[in-house]
C-alpha positions in Angstrom: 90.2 -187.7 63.5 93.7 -186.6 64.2 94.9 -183.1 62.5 92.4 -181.6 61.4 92.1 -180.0 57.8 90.5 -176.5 56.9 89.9 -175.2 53.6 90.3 -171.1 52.8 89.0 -170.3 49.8 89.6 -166.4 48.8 90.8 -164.6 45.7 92.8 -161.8 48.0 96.0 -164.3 48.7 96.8 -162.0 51.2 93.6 -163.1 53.3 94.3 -166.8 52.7 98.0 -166.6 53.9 97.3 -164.5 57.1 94.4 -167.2 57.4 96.4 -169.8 57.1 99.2 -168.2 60.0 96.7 -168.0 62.6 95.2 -171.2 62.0 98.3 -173.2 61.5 99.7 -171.5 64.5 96.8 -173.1 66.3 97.2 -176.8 65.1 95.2 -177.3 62.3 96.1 -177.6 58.3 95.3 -175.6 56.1 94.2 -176.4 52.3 94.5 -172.8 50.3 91.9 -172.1 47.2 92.0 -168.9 44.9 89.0 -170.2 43.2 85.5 -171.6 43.7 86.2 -174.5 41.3 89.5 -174.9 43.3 87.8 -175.1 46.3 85.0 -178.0 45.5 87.8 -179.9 43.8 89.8 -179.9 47.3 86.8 -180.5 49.2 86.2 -183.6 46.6 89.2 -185.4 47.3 90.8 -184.3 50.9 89.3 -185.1 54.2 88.0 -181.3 55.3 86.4 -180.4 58.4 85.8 -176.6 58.1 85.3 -174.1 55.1 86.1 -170.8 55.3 84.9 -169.2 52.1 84.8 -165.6 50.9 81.3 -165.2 50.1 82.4 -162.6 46.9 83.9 -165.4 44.3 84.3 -164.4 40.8 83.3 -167.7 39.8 80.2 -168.5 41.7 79.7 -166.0 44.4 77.7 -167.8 47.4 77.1 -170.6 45.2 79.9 -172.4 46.4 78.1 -172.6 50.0 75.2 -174.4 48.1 76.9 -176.9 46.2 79.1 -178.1 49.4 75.6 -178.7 51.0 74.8 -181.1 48.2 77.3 -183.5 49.6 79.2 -182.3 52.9 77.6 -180.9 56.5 80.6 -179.6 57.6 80.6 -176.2 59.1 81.1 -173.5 56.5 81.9 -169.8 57.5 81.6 -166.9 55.3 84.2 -164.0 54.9 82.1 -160.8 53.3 83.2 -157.1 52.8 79.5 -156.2 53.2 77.8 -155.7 56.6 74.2 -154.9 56.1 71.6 -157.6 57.9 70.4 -158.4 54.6 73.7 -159.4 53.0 74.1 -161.0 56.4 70.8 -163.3 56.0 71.5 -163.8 52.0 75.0 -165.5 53.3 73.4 -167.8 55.6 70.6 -168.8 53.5 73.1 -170.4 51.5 74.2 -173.0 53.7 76.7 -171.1 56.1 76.8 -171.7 59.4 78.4 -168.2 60.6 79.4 -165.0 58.7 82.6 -162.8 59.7 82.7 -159.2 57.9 85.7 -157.6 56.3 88.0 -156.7 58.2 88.3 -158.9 60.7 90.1 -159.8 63.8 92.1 -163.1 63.2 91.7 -163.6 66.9 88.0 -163.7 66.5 87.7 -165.8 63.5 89.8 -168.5 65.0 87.5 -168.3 68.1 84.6 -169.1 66.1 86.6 -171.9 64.0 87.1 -173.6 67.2 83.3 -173.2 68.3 82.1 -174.4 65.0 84.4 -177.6 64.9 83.5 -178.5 68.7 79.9 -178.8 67.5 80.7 -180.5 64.4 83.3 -183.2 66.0 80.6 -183.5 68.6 77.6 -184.5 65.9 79.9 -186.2 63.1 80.2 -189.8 64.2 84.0 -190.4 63.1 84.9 -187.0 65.2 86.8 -186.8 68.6 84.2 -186.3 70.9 80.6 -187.8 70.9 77.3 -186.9 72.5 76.6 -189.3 75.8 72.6 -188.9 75.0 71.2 -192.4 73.5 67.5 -191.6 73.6 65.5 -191.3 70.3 63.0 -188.8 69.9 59.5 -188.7 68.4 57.5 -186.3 67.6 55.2 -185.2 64.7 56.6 -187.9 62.8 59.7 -186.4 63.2 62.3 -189.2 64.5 65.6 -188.1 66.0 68.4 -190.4 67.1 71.4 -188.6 69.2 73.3 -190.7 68.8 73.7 -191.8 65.2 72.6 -188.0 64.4 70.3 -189.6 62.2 66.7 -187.9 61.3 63.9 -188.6 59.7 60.7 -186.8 58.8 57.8 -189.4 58.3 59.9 -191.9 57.2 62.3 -190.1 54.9 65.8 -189.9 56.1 67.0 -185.7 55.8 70.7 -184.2 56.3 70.9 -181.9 58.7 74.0 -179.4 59.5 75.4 -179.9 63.5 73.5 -176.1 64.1 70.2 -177.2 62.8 70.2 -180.7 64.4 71.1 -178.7 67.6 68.4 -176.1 67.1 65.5 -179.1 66.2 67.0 -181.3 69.7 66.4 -178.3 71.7 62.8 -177.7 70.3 61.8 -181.1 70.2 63.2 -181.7 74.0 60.8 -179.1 75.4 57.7 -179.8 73.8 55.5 -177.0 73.6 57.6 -174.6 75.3 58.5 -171.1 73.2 61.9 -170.4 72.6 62.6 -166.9 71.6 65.8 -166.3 69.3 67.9 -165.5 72.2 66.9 -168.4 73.9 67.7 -170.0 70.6 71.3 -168.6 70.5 72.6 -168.7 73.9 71.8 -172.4 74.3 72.6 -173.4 70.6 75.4 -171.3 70.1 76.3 -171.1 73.5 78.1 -167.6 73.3 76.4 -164.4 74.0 73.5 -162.9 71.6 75.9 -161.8 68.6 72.6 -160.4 66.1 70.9 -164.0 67.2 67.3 -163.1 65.3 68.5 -162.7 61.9 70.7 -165.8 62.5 68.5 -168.3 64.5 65.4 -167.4 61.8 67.7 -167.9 58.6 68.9 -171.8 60.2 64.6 -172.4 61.6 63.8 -171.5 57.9 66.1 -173.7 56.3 64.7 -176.6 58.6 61.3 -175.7 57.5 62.7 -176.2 54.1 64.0 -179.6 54.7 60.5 -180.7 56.9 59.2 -179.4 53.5 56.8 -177.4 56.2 55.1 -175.5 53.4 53.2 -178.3 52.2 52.3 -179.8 55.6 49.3 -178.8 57.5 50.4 -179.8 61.1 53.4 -177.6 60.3 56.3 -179.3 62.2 57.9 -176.0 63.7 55.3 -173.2 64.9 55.8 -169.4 65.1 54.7 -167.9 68.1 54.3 -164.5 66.8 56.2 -161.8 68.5 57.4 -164.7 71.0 59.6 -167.1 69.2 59.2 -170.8 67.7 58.1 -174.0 69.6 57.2 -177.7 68.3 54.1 -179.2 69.7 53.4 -182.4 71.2 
């Protein structure tokens, strides 16, 4: 992966083009969309890396999110003029990886481009950097492979985004042991606790989705009530 390509999608141009200064001041290229159905055609035929998508489309609203998850992991941010935690955890539960409020400080947003592509060139297997680990991990028929990135759930093969393979590693490393959110976000995330419970439960709930957890009786991922979350040996 040489340059690397990031998609802004937002219907406020001004927001794209002051998106697209920062960022190209820091390297990257930048692919500009006005429209949902703009964006997803981009995404369709250009190599992208990173999404940054205002959450508020006239088109689709965070539909966009969902349909990129149907055929891309990359890491997706959200841009939102709404604040409130519950806005916060609709955003994520879409498929987005981190959520930046309107307005927003250019100097932050660019901070957390460059955390989110770290982890992604770091999981994809064509990316810059790759994990040393080579072990393979079992556990409640849950099969991970570190370095192929590739998991599967008793036999099934499931995509997982770079955060939730992180998050499921980190549980499945430390059998037993209780991880509360914090614990969660500092070593996931590895910056300091930025609202970590809303976050770190929207990402463990969309695992659970994928484990299809609500049909299992030896759930996969446990809640420790009050504690945090923990996967047993």
């Amino acid at each position: 992966m040489d340059q690397i390509n990031i998609l802004v999608t937002d219907d406020e141009r001004e927001i794209a083009d002051l998106l697209e200064i920062y960022l190209v001041s820091d390297g990257y290229r930048v692919w500009k969309a006005y429209s949902a159905k703009e964006g997803l055609q981009i995404l369709q035929e250009h190599d992208i890396q990173l999404a940054i998508l205002d959450i508020m489309m006239p088109e689709m609203d965070g539909e966009m999110c969902r349909q990129i998850r149907k055929f891309s992991n990359i890491p997706v941010i959200f841009l939102s003029a709404k604040s409130a935690d519950l806005d916060k955890i609709l955003g994520l539960g879409c498929g987005a990886d981190d959520y930046v409020t309107k307005p927003f400080s250019p100097l932050e947003l660019t901070a957390r481009v460059k955390s989110q592509l770290r982890r992604y060139t770091e999981f994809n297997p064509d990316g810059v950097q790759k994990k040393d680990a080579s072990e393979v991990i079992s556990i409640r028929g849950v099969v991970i492979n570190r370095t192929t990135h590739v998991v599967t759930v008793d036999g099934e093969e499931i995509k997982l985004t770079p955060l939730e393979f992180d998050i499921l590693c980190l549980l499945a490393q430390n059998p037993g042991k209780v991880f509360s959110t914090d614990e969660i976000f500092k070593n996931v995330w590895n910056e300091t606790v930025y609202e970590a419970n809303n976050t770190v439960m929207v990402h463990i709930r969309r695992l659970r989705t994928k484990f299809k957890d609500d049909n299992r009786e030896d759930k996969i991922i446990t809640t420790v009530w009050g504690v945090g979350y923990k996967i047993d040996q």
